[in-house]
N, C-alpha and C positions, 0 to 999 in steps of 0.2 A: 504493500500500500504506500509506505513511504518513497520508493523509488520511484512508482509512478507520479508523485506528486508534482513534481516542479513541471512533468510535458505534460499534464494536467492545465497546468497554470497557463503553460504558453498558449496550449492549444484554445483557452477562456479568451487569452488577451488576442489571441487572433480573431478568434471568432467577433470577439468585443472590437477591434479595430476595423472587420469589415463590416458590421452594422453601422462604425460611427461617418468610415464612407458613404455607407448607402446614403444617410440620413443626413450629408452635408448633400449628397447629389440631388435627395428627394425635393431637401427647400430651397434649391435653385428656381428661382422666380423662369417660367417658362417665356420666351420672345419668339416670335414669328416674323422674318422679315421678307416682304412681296414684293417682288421688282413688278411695274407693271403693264408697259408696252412688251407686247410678245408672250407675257405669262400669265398674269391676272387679266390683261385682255390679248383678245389672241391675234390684233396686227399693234402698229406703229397707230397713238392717236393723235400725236405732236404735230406732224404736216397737215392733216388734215385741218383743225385747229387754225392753224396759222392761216391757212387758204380760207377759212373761214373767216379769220377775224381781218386779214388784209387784202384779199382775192390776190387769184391767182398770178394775174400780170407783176401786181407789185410784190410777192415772194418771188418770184424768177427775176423782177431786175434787181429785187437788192441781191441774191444770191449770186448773179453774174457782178454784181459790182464787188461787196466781198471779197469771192471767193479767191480771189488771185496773191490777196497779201496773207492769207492766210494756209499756216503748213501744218494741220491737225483738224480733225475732226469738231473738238472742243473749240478750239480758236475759231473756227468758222459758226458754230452754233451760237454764241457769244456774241461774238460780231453782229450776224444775221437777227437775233434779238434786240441789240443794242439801234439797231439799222430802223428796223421797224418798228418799234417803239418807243424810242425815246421821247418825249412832249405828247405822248397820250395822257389823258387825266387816267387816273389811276383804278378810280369804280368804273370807268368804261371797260377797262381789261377784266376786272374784278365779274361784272354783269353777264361778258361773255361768254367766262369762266364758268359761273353757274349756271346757265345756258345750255352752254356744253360736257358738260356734267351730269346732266338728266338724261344724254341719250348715247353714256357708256356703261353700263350693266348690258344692254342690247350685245356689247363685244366680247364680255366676261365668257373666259374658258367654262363650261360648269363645272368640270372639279377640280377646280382652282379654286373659284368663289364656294364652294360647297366644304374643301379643306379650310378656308377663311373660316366659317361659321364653324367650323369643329374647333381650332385653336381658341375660338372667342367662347366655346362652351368648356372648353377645359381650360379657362382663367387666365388662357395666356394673352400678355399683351401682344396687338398686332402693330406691325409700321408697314407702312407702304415706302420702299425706298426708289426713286425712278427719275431718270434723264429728264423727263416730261415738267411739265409748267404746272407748278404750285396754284396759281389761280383756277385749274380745273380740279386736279387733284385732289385741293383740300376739301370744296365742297362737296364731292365724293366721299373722302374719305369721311368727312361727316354723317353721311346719308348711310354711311357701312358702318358705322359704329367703330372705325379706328380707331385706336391712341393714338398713333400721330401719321403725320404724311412728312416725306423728308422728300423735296424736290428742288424744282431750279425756281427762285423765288427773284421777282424781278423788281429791284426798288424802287421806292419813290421819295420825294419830298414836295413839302407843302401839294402833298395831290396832285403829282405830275410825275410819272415814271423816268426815271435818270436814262435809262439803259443799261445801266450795269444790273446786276445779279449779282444777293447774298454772298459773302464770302468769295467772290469774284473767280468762280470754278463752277464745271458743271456737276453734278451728282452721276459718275459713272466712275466704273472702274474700281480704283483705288477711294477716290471720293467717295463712295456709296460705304465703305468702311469707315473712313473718317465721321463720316455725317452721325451712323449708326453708332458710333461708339460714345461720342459725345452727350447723343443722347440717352445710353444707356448710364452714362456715367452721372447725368443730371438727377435720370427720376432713380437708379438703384445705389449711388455713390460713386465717387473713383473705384475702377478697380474690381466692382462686383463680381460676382459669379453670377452668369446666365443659360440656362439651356437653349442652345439658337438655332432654330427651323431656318432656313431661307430658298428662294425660291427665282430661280434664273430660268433665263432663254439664253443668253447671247455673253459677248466673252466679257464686255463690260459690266457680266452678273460675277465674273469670275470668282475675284476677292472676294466678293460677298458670300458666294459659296463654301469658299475655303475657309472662313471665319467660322462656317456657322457646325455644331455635334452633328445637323441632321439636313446637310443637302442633298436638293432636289433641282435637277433640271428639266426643264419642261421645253416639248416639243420637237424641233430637228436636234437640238441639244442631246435631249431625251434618246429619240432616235438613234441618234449616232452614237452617243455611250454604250446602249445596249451591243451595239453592234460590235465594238470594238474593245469593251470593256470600261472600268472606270475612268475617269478623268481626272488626270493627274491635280489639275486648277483644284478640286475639290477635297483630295485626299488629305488625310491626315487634319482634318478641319475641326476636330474636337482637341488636342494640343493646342492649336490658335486661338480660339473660343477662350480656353485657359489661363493663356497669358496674354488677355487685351490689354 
């Protein structure tokens, strides 16, 4: 009896040490994060939008006028906002925003919007993280019961939109990790522990993927993973998650 005792003990304090895991993993606050041109909705609703709010003529000339001094993707979207907006009054953009916001549910993948409602019944915060214009976005994301919408936010002063855009960067890529982190860090603390769903189409979901314990890629993404196996972008994404 005595000899057994002391692997007695150990085998307690093991057993005691992987409950006290479980039970720091269990009250990890659960986050859901939705990219949502291409995922939560299943095209592109940014150009459309813009052809809406400026017609078609004047996106094709500011974009040919742009697009030559500009060597990136971001740099031209930036621009091409700054172009076509700047000296709008600010509730014009705002109006169209919520306009155009009533008639995207009609684009929602359905079990994309259907996974949304199950994170929001198991208590997890949801964000929408996405390239797309914050004046549509948000009153969306209102209408879905979000926690927050992280997008390309377009500023103004005294009721007149500058041109520029929050934090003077788009929300993709790399960005879409910074945006989400900061926000995690506001509502759970620096540094929190999170369990993170996130949810991509394209390679500018990539980081976002690879940040989160439990990605998902949807679509040709989806498609092609299966086909060839995992994707690297997203591997090892619970390490990351860890050490935000």
């Amino acid at each position: 009896m005595t000899g057994t005792a002391p692997a007695d003990r150990r085998g307690e304090a093991n057993r005691q040490g992987e409950a006290d895991r479980q039970g720091e993993a269990a009250v990890r606050p659960g986050v859901a994060a939705f990219d949502f041109d291409g995922t939560l909705a299943r095209r592109d609703t940014l150009v459309p939008f813009l052809r809406r709010a400026c017609g078609r003529r004047r996106l094709s000339l500011a974009t040919a006028r742009v697009a030559p001094r500009c060597r990136t993707r971001d740099e031209l979207k930036l621009a091409l906002l700054a172009t076509l907006f700047r000296g709008w009054p600010e509730e014009r953009l705002l109006e169209l925003g919520r306009t155009y916001a009533a008639s995207l549910p009609a684009l929602f993948r359905p079990e994309l919007a259907e996974r949304l409602r199950w994170h929001q019944d198991q208590g997890h915060a949801v964000v929408i993280v996405s390239a797309s214009l914050a004046a549509y976005l948000r009153p969306l994301g209102e209408a879905l019961g979000v926690d927050e919408v992280l997008a390309v936010e377009l500023l103004a002063a005294d009721g007149t939109l500058t041109g520029a855009v929050a934090g003077g960067a788009n929300c993709r890529g790399p960005g879409k990790v910074e945006r989400l982190r900061a926000w995690l860090d506001a509502r759970y603390g620096p540094g929190a522990e999170v369990e993170l769903w996130a949810y991509g189409d394209s390679s500018g979901d990539a980081e976002l993927l690879a940040l989160a314990d439990h990605p998902t890629w949807v679509g040709r993404r989806a498609r092609s993973r299966r086909a060839t196996g995992p994707d690297p972008a997203a591997a090892g994404g619970r390490s990351q998650s860890r050490s935000r």
